[in-house]
C-alpha positions in Angstrom: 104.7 -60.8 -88.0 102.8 -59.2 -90.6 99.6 -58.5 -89.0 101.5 -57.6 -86.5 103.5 -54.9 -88.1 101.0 -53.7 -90.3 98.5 -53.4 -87.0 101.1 -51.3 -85.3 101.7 -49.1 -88.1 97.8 -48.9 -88.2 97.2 -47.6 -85.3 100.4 -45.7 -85.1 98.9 -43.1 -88.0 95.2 -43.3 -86.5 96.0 -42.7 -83.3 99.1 -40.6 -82.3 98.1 -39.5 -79.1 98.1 -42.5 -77.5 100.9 -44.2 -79.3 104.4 -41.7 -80.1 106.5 -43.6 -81.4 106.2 -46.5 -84.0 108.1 -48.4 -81.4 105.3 -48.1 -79.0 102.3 -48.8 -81.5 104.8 -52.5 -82.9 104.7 -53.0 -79.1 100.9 -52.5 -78.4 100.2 -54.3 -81.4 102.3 -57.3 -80.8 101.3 -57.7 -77.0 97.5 -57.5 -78.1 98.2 -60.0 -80.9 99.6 -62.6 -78.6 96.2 -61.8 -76.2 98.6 -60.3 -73.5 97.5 -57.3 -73.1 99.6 -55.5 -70.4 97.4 -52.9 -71.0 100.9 -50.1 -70.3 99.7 -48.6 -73.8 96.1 -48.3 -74.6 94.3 -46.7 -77.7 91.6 -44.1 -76.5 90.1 -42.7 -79.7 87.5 -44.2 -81.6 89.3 -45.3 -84.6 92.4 -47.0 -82.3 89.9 -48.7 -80.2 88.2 -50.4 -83.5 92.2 -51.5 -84.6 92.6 -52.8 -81.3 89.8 -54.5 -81.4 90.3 -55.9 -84.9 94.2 -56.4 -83.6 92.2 -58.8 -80.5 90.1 -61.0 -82.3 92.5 -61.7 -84.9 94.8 -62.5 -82.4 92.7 -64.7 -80.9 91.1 -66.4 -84.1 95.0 -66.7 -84.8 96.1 -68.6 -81.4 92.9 -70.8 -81.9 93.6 -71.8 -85.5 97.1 -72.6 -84.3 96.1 -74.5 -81.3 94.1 -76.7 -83.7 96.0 -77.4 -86.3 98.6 -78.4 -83.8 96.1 -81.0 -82.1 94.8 -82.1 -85.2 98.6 -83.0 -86.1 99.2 -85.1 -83.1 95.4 -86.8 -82.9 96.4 -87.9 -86.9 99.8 -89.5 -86.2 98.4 -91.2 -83.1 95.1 -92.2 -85.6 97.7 -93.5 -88.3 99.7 -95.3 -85.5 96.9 -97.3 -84.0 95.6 -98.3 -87.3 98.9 -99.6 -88.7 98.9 -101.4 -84.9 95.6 -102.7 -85.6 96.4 -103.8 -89.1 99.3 -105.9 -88.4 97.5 -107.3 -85.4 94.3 -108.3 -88.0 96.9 -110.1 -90.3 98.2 -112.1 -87.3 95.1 -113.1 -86.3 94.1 -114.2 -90.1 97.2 -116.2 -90.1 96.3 -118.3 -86.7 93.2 -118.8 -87.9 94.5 -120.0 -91.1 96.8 -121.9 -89.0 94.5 -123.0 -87.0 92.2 -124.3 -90.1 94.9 -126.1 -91.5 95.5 -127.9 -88.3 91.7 -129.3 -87.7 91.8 -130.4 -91.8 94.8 -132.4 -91.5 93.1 -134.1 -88.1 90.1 -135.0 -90.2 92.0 -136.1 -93.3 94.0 -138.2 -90.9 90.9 -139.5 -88.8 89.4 -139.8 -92.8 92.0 -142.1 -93.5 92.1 -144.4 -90.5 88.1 -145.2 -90.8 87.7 -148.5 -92.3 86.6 -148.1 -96.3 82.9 -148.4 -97.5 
């Protein structure tokens, strides 16, 4: 909202041909912020054009920054749940395989036992 006002205001005092009202210039700004562009206002002089053009890749660095982040969020709570799947799945499998252990060294304790002595 910020850039947004300031951008309009911006371009309101450099360029007053194209843009009236300060109604107009929040509108122009906002639209080309959000990569719009219904292109129903449009600055002409030189000085407009570079705050539009400042207005446009901010906008766009803006909607990219927030398009990552986003991801990033949903990629990190899917990471965290597969790796808390994957732990609990590790610690069952240690436990049938200490399970498992236990089982064959009771057989040869008892096979141990039933050999004849010497």
């Amino acid at each position: 909202m910020v850039l947004s006002v300031t951008s309009g205001v911006a371009v309101w005092l450099i360029d007053r041909r194209d843009f009236q009202t300060l109604g107009d210039a929040l509108w122009w700004a906002l639209v080309t912020l959000a990569t719009v562009g219904y292109g129903d206002i449009v600055p002409h002089t030189a000085w407009g054009r570079v705050v539009g053009s400042v207005v446009i890749v901010l906008g766009v660095t803006f909607l990219s920054v927030l398009t990552a982040v986003i991801t990033s969020h949903f990629v990190s709570s899917d990471q965290t749940g597969r790796m808390e799947e994957a732990e609990v799945a590790r610690r069952a499998d240690e436990e049938d395989t200490r399970l498992l252990v236990r089982e064959v060294l009771d057989r040869l304790d008892e096979l141990e036992r039933r050999l004849p002595p010497g």
